[in-house]
MIDREN-562266 format. One record per residue: x, y, z of N, C-alpha, C in turn; residue in one letter; chain. Coordinates in steps of 0.05 Angstrom, whole numbers. Layout:
REM MIDREN-562266
X,Y,Z,X,Y,Z,X,Y,Z,A,A;
...
//
This chain:
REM MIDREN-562266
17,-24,0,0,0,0,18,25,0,X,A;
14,46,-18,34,70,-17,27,78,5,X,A;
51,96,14,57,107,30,70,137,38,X,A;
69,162,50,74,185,37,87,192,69,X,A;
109,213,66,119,229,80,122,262,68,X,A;
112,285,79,110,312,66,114,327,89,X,A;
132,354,83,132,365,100,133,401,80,X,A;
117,421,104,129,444,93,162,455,99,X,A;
187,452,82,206,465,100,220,499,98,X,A;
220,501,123,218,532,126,245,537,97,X,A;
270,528,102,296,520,87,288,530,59,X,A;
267,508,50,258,512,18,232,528,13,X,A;
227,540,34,206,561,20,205,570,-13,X,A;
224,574,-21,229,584,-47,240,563,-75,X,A;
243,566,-91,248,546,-110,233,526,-127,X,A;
234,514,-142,221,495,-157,224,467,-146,X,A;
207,448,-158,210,419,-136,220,404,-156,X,A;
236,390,-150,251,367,-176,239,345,-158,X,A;
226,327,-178,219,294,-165,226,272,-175,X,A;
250,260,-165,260,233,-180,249,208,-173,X,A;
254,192,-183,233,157,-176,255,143,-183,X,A;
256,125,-159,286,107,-148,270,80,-143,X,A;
277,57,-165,263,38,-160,270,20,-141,X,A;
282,22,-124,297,21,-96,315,39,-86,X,A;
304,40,-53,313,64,-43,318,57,-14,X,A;
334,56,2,347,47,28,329,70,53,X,A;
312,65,67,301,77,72,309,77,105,X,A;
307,92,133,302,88,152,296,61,158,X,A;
271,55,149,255,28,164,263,-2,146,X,A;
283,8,121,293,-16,101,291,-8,73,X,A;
301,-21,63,300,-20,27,264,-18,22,X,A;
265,1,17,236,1,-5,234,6,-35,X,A;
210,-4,-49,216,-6,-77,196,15,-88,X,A;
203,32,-111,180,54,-130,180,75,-116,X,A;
197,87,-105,197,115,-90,192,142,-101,X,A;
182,155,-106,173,186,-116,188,202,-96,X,A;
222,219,-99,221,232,-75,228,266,-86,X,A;
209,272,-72,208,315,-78,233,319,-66,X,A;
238,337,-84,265,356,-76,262,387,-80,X,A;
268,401,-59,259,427,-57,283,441,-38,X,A;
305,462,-62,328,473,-56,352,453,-39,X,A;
348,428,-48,371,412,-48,352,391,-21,X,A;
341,400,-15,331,380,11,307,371,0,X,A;
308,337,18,277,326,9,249,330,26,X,A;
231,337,7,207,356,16,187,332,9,X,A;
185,317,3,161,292,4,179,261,-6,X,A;
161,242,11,176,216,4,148,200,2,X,A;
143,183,-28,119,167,-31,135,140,-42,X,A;
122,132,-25,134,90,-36,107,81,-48,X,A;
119,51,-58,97,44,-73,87,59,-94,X,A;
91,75,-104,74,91,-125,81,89,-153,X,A;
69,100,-172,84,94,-200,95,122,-205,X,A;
116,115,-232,129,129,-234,122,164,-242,X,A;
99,163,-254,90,195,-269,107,208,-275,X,A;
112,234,-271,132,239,-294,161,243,-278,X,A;
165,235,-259,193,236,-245,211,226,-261,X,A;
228,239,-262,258,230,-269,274,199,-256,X,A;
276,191,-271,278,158,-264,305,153,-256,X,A;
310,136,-234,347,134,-231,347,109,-218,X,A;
355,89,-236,355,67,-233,374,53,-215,X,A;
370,30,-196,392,17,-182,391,12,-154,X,A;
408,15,-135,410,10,-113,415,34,-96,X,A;
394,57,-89,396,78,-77,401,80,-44,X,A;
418,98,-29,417,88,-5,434,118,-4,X,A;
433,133,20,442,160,37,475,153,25,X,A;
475,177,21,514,185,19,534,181,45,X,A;
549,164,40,564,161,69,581,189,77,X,A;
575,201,109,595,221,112,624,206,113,X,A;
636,227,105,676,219,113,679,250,137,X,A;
683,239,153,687,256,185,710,260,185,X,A;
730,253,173,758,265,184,783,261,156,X,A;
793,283,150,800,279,124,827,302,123,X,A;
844,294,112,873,314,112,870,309,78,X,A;
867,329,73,866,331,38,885,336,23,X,A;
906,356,36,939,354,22,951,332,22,X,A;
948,307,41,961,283,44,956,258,22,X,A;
931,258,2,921,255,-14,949,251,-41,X,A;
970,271,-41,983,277,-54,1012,259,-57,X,A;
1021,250,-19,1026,235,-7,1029,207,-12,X,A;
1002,200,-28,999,171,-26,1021,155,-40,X,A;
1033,129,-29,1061,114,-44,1080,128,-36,X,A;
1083,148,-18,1110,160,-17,1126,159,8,X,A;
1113,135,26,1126,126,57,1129,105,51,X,A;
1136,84,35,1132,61,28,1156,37,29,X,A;
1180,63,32,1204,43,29,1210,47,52,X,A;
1218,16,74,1237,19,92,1249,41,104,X,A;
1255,53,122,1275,67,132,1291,47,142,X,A;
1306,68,161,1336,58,173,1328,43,200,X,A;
1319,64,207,1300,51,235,1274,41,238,X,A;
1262,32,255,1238,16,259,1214,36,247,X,A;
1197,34,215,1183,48,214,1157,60,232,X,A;
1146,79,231,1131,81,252,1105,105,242,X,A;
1084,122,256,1071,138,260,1091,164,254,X,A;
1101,161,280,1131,182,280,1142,184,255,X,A;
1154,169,242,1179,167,214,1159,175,184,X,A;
1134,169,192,1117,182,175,1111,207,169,X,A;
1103,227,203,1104,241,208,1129,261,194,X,A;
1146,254,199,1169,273,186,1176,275,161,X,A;
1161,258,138,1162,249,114,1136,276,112,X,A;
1123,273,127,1093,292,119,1093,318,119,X,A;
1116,327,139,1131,357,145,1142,367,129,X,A;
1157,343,118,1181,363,89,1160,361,67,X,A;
1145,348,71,1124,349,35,1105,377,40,X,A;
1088,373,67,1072,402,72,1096,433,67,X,A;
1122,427,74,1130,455,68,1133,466,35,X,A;
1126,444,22,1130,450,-6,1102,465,-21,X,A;
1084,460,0,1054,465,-14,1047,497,-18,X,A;
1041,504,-43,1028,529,-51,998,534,-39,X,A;
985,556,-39,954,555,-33,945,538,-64,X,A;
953,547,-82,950,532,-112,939,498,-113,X,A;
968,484,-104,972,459,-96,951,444,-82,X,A;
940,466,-57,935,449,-39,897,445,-48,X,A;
889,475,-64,862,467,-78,868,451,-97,X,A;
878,434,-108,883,427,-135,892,398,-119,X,A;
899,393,-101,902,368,-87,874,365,-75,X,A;
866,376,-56,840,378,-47,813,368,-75,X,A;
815,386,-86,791,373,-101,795,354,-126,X,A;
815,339,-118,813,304,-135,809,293,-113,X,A;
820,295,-89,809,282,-57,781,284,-63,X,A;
770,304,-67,741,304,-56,725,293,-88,X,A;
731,296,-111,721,283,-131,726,250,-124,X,A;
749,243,-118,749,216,-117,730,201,-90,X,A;
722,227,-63,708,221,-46,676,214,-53,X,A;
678,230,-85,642,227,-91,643,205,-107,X,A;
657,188,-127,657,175,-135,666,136,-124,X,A;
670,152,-97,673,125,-77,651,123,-60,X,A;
630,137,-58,610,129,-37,612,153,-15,X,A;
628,170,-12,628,200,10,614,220,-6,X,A;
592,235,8,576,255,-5,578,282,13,X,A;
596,269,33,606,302,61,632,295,61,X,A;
648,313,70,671,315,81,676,334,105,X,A;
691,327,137,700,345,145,726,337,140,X,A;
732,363,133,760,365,135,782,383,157,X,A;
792,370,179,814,375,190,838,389,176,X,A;
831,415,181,849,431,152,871,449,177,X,A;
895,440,176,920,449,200,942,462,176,X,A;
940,464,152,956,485,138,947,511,135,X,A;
971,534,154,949,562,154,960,579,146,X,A;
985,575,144,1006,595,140,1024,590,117,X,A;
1044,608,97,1071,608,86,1085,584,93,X,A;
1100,576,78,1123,558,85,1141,566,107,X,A;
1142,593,114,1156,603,138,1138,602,162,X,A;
1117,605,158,1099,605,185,1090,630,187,X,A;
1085,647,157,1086,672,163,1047,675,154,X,A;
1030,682,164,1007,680,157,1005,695,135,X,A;
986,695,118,980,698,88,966,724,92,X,A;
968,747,70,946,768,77,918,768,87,X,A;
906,743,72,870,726,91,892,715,99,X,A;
887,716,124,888,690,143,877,663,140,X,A;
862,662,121,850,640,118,858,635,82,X,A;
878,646,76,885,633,46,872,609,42,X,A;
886,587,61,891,558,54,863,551,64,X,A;
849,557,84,823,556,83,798,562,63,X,A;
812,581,49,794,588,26,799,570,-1,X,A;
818,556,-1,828,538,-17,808,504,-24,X,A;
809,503,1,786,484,21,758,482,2,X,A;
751,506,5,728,523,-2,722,519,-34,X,A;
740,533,-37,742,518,-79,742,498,-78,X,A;
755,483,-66,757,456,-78,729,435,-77,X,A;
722,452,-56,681,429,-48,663,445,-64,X,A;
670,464,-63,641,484,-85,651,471,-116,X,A;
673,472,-131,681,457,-154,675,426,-156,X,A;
669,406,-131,668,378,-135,637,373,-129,X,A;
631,395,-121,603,397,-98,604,380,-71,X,A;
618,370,-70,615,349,-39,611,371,-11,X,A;
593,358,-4,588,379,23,600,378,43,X,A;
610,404,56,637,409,71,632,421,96,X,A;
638,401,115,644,411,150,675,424,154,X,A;
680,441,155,712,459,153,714,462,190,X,A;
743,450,188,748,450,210,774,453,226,X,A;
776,479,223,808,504,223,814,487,253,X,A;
841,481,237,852,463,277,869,490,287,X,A;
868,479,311,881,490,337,907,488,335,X,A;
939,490,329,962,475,340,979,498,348,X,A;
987,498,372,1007,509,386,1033,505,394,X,A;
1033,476,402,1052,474,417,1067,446,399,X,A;
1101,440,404,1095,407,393,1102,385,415,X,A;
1090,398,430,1089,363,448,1074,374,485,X,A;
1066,352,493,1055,356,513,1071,371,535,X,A;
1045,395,558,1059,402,568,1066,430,553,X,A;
1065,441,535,1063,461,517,1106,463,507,X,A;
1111,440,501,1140,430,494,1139,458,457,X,A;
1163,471,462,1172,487,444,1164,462,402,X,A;
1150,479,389,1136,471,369,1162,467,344,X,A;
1172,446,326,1192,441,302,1187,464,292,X,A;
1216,459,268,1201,472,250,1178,474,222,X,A;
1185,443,230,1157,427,212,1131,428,211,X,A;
1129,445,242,1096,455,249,1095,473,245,X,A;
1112,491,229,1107,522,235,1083,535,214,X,A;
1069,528,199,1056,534,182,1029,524,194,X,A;
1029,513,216,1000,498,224,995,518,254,X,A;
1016,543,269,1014,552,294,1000,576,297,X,A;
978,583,321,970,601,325,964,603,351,X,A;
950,632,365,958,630,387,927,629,398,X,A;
910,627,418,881,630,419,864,653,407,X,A;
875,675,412,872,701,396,869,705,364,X,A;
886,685,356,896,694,320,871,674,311,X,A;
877,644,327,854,627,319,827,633,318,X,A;
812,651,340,786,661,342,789,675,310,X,A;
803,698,307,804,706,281,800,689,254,X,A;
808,672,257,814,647,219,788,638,238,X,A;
772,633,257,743,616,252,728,639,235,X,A;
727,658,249,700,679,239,715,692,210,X,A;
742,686,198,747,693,174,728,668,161,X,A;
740,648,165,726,615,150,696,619,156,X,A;
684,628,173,649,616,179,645,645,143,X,A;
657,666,150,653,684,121,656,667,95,X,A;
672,655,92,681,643,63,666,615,60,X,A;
651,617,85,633,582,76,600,594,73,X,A;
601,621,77,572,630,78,564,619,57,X,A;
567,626,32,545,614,5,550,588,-1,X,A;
564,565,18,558,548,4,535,519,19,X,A;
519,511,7,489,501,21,504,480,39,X,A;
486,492,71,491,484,98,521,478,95,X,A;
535,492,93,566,485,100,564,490,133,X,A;
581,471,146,585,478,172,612,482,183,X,A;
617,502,195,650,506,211,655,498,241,X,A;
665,478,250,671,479,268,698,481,278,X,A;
714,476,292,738,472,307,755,446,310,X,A;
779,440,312,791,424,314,810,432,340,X,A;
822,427,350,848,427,364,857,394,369,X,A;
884,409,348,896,382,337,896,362,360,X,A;
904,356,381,913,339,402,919,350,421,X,A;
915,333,449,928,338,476,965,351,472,X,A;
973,343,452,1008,351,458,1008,377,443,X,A;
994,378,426,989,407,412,976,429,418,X,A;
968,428,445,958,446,457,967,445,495,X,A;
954,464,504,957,467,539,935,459,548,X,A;
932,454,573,901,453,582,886,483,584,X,A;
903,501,584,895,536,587,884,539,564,X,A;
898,541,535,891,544,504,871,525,497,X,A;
873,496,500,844,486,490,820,496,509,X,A;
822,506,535,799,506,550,784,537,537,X,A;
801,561,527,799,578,512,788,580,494,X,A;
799,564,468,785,555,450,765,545,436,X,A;
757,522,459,727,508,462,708,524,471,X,A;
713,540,489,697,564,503,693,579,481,X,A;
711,590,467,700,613,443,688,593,429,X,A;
685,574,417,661,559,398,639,562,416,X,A;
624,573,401,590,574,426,574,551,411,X,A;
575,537,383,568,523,371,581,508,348,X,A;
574,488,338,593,475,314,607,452,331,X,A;
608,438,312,630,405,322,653,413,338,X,A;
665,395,354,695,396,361,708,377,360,X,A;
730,368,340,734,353,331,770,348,340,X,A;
778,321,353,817,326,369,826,296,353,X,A;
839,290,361,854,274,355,866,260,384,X,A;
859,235,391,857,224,421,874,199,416,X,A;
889,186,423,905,153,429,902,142,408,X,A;
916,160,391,923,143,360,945,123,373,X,A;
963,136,379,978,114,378,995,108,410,X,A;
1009,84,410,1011,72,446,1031,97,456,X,A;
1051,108,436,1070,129,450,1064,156,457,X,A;
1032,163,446,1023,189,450,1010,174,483,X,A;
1001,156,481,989,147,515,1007,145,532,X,A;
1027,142,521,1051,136,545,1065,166,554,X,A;
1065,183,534,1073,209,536,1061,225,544,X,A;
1030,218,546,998,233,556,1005,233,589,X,A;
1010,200,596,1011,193,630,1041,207,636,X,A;
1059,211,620,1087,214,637,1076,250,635,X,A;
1062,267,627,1057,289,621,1031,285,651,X,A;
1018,279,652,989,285,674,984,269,684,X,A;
994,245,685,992,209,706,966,206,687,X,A;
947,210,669,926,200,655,934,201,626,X,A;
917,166,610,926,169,587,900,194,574,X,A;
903,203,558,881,220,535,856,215,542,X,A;
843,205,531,813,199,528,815,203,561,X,A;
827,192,585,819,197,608,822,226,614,X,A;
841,230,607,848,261,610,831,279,599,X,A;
811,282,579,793,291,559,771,281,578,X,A;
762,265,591,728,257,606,737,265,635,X,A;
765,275,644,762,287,673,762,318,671,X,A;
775,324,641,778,362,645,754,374,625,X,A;
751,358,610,740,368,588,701,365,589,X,A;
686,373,583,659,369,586,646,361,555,X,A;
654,330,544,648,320,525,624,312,523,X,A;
615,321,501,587,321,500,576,310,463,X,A;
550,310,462,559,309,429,560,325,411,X,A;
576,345,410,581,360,397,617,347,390,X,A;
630,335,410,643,333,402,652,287,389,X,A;
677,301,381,689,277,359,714,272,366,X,A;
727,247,372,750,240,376,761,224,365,X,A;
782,231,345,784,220,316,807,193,329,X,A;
802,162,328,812,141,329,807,130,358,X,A;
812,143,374,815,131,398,817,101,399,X,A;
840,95,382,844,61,378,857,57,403,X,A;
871,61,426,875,56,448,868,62,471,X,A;
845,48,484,825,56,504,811,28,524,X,A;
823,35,546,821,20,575,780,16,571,X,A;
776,-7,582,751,-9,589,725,13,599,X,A;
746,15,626,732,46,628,722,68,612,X,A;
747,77,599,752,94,583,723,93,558,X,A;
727,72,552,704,62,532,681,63,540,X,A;
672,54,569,639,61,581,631,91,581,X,A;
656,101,586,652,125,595,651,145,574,X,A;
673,137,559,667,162,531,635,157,511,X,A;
630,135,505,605,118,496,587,143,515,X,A;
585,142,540,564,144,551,554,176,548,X,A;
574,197,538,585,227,529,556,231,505,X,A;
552,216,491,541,216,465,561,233,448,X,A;
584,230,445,610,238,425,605,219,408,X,A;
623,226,385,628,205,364,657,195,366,X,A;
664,167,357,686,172,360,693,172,325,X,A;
713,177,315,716,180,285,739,158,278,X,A;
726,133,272,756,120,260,760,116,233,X,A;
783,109,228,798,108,197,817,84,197,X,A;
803,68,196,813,46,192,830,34,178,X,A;
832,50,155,860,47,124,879,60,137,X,A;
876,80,150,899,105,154,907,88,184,X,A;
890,76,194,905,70,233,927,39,214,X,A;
913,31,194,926,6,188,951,13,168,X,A;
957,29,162,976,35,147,990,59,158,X,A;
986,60,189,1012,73,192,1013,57,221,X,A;
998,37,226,1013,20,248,1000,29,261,X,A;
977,39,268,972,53,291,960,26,324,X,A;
945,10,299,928,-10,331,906,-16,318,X,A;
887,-31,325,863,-42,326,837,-24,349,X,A;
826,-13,344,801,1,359,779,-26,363,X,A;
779,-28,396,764,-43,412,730,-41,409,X,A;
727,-50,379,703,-47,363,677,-60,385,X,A;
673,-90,387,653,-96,398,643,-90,432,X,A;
661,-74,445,661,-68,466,652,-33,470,X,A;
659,-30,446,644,4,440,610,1,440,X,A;
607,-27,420,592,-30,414,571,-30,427,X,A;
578,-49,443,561,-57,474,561,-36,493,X,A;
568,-20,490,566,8,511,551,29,500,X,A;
542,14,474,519,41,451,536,69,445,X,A;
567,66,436,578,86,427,566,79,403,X,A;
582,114,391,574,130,368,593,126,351,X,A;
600,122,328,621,119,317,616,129,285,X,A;
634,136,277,639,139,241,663,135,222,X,A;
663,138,203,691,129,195,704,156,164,X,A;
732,163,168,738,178,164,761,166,154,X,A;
765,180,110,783,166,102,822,187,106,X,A;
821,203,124,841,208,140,869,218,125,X,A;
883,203,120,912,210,111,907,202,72,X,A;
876,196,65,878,193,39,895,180,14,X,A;
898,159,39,926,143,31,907,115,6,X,A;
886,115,5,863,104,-10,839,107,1,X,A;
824,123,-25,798,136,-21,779,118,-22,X,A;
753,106,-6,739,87,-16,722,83,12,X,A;
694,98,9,681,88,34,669,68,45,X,A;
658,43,22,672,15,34,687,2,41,X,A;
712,15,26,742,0,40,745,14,58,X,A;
738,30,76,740,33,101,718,28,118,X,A;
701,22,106,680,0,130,690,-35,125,X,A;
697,-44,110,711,-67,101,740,-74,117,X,A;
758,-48,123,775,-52,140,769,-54,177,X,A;
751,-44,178,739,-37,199,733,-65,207,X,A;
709,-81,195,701,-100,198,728,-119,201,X,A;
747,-125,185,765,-139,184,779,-144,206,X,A;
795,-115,209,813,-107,235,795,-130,265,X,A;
775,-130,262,761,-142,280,765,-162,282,X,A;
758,-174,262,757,-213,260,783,-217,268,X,A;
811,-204,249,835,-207,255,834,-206,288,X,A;
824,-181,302,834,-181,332,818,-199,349,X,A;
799,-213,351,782,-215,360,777,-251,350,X,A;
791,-266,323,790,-286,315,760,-290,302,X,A;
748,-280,303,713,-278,300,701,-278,271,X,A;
680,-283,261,673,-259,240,650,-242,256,X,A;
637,-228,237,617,-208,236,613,-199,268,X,A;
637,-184,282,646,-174,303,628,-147,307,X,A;
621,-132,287,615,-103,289,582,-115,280,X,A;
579,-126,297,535,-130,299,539,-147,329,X,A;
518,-137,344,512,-163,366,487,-163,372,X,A;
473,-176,341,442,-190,342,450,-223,321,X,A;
439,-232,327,434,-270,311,412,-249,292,X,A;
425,-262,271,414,-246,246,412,-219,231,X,A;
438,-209,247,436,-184,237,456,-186,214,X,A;
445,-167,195,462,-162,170,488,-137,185,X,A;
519,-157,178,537,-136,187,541,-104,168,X,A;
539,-113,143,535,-94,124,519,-71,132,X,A;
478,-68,136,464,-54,139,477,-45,173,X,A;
487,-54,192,499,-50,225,521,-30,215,X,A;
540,-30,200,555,-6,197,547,11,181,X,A;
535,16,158,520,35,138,501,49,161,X,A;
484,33,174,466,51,195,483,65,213,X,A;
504,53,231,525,68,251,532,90,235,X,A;
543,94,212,567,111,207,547,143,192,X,A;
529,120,179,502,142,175,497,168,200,X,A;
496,155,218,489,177,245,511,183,258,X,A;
524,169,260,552,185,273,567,203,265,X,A;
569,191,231,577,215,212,568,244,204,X,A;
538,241,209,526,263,202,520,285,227,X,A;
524,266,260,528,280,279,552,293,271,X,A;
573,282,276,593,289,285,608,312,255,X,A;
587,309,234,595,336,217,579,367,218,X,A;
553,352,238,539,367,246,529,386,214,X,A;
518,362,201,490,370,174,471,355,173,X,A;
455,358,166,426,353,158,423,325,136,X,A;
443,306,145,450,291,126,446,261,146,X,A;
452,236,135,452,212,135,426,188,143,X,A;
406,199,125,388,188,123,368,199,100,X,A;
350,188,78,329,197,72,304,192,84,X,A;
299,218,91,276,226,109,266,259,98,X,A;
257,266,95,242,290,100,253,310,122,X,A;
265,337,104,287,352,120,308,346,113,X,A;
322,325,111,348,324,100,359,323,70,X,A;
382,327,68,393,335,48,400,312,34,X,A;
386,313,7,389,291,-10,414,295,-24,X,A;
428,274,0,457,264,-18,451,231,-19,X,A;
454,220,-40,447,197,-52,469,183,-58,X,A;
468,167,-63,495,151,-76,472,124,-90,X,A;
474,113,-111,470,93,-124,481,81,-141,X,A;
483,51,-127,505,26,-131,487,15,-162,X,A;
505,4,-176,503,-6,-208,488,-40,-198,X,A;
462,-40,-210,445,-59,-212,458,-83,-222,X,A;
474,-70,-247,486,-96,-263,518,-95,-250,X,A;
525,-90,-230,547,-101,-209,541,-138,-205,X,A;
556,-155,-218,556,-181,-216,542,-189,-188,X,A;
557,-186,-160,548,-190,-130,520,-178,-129,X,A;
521,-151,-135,497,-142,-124,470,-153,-136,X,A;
472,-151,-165,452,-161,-189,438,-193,-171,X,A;
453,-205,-164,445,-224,-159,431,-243,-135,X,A;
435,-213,-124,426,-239,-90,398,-217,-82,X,A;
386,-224,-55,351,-212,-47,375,-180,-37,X,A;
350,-166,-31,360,-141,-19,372,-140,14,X,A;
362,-160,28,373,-155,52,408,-166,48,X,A;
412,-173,32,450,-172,21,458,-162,9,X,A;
441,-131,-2,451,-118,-19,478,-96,-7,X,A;
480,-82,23,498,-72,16,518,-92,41,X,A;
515,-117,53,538,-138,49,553,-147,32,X,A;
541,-143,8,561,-150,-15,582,-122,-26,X,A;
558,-106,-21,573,-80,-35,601,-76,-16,X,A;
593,-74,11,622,-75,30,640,-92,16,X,A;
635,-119,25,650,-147,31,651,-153,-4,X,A;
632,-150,-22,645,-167,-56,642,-166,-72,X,A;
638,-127,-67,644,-109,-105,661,-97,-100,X,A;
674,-75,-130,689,-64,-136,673,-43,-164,X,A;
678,-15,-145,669,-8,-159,654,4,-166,X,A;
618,1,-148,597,-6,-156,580,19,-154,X,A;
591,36,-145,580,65,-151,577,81,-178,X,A;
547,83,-185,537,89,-212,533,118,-215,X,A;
513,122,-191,509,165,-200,507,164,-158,X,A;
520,195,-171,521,205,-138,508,240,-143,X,A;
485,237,-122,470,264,-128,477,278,-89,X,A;
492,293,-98,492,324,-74,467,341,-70,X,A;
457,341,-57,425,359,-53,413,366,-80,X,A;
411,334,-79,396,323,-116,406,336,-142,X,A;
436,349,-139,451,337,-161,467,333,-165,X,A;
472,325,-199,478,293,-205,509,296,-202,X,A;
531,294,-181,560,304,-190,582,277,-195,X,A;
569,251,-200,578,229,-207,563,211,-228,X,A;
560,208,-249,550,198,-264,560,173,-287,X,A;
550,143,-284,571,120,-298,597,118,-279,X,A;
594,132,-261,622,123,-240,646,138,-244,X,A;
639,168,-254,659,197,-269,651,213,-259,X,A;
658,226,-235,654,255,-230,647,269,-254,X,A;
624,288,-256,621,302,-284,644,329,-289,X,A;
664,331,-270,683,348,-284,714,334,-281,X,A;
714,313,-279,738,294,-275,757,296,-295,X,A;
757,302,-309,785,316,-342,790,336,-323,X,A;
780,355,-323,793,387,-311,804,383,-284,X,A;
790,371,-256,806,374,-239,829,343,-235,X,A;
832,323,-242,849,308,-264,875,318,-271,X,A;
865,331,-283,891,344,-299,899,366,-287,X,A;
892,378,-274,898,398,-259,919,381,-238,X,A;
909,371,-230,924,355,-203,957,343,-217,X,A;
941,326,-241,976,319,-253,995,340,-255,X,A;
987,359,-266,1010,380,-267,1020,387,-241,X,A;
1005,385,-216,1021,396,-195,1027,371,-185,X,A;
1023,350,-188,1033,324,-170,1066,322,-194,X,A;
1068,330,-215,1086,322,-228,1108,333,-218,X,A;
1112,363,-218,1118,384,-206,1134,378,-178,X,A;
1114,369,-153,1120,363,-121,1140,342,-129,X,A;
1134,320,-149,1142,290,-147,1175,292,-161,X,A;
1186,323,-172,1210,321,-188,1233,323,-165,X,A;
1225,330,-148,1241,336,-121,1239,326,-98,X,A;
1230,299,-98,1224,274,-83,1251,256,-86,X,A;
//
């Protein structure tokens, strides 16, 4: 029997209604089939199932909400294959780290939009329809700030209005380089500011995101060692609203250096000073005591993992089914952009598990639950909290970002719908057909529709960085 959802929204008062018909469509309550859904100034304004098609614009396949990507370094994108050989000493987080210093001092404001938006083209063509981006380049190669203060922020900016992918901007905090407020390299010097300069680059950035639909700005402060307890408590205080987004127990030597700095590792140190709430996001927290886990879970935070990026720079395994069981929030964020693909980072996720754990289907704890639809639903709401938009679900009110997987994908084509996006995780390649941003179309046949220009744009500056490598 059809079925209708309509709403008036204050948002779309104005505009014309575009109505497409999705002969499957991933809905809240499950896959439904013959959908009619209104679109009014990028958001959806009526949802009818069951119905026929009339004259809606037809978009055939496997429709289902745009996955957010919560945590994303978009110059690093540029990066990829270039930590790959051995060093001298035991590779590490660290030996990475300093590989990432001498490449960031090479970056133009030019470079870094022109790196940025093949990141974010390749983020729409993988299944990501948001991006926050953790954006810590602010300054000159000297550390000398740019006439805007927000150059490299405005960079950001082009690069998501040119790909369309919708953008949470999120100007980090970094002060110091090491806990304890330890004197900063010179490898950070292009990422430092002081609480003062920082309040400035937010309210320059919340200016340069004004026209673009629901962009949101929040805050970052990079980490516990990159800041004081005085400057982050400053900082979070001047955000009166918007995400807060840190970086918490990536890895065992930042915990060990957290306790020899305040007798507590991070995440403990963050739930005794800090008043976490859900507004904020704690990007990995792959090393976390029992406690630690009841207790941050219980915050309504998100935590943000990246499962390609913790596994390829060694970071650890995140104590997945034990989050689970404590009803944390979680999302997943493709991070150091070392491979773009928002199944292969729910696919590593899942994995990392079985590997730690000996198990399979670790990240569900129901008899019969599909693991596939258990992380697509998690990352759906955690992601869209923790970017703080109007996104990860079709419903009425939110912003139709879509993504639809190819019918004639061998796995998918073939099995009932409750395995349709188990296979898509776990045993396609690929399978992303058209991707619509507040219903439109900016991926189509599995091609960004401007993929030649920003493409080629990128080769000339990746050619360029890569002669002096």
């Amino acid at each position: 029997m059809p079925s209708q959802q309509s709403a008036n929204l204050d948002h779309a008062s104005q505009g014309s209604i575009q109505t497409l018909f999705f002969d499957h469509l991933f809905l809240p309550s499950g896959w439904a089939r013959d959908v009619r859904l209104s679109i009014k100034n990028g958001f959806i304004s009526n949802i009818e199932t069951g119905v026929p098609r009339g004259d809606a614009t037809a978009i055939s396949g496997f429709a289902l909400p745009g996955i957010p990507n919560l945590h994303s370094h978009a110059f690093q994108r540029a990066m990829a294959g270039l930590a790959e050989h051995r060093g001298s000493t035991e590779d590490s987080f660290w030996t990475w780290r300093d590989l990432m210093y001498r490449f960031v001092g090479r970056l133009t404001p030019e470079d870094v939009e022109a790196i940025a938006a093949v990141a974010y083209m390749e983020m729409l063509e993988r299944g990501f329809t948001a991006v926050g981006e953790f954006h810590y380049i602010h300054h000159d190669p000297n550390g000398v700030p740019y006439a805007d203060l927000a150059e490299m922020g405005s960079r950001i900016v082009a690069a998501a209005t040119e790909t369309g992918i919708g953008l949470t901007l999120l100007p980090v905090f970094y002060a110091y380089g090491g806990f304890g407020g330890t004197a900063p390299s010179a490898g950070q010097r292009r990422f430092l500011n002081d609480p003062e300069r920082f309040a400035a680059l937010v309210e320059r950035t919340k200016k340069l995101t004004a026209n673009l639909p629901t962009a949101c700005v929040g805050i970052a402060p990079h980490s516990l060692r990159a800041v004081t307890p005085e400057t982050l408590r400053l900082v979070v205080t001047a955000a009166e609203t918007g995400p807060i987004h840190i970086h918490a127990a990536e890895q065992v030597r930042e915990v060990d250096d957290c306790i020899a700095w305040s007798g507590r590792r991070p995440i403990e140190w963050l739930l005794a000073n800090m008043k976490l709430d859900p507004r904020w996001c704690l990007i990995h927290a792959t090393h976390m005591t029992e406690e630690e886990t009841r207790q941050l879970a219980a915050t309504g935070a998100v935590v943000g993992l990246c499962p390609v990026t913790e596994a390829s720079l060694g970071d650890g395994i995140f104590n997945g089914p034990e989050y689970l069981a404590a009803r944390g929030r979680f999302g997943v964020g493709s991070d150091s952009n070392v491979a773009i693909d928002a199944v292969g980072e729910l696919r590593q996720l899942e994995y990392s598990q079985r590997l730690r754990y000996r198990s399979r289907n670790v990240m569900t704890d129901a008899a019969g639950q599909s693991t596939g639809e258990r992380l697509t639903a998690e990352v759906l709401a955690g992601g869209a909290q923790a970017l703080s938009r109007p996104i990860g679900a079709i419903e009425v009110g939110r912003r139709a970002d879509i993504v639809v997987l190819d019918p004639e994908q061998i796995n998918l084509g073939s099995v009932e719908s409750s395995r349709w996006l188990d296979c898509w995780i776990f045993a396609s390649e690929r399978a992303v057909k058209t991707v619509l941003v507040g219903g439109e179309k900016v991926v189509d046949e599995g091609r960004h529709v401007r993929r030649e220009t920003i493409a080629s744009r990128y080769r000339a500056v990746l050619t360029r960085l890569m002669a002096d490598v």
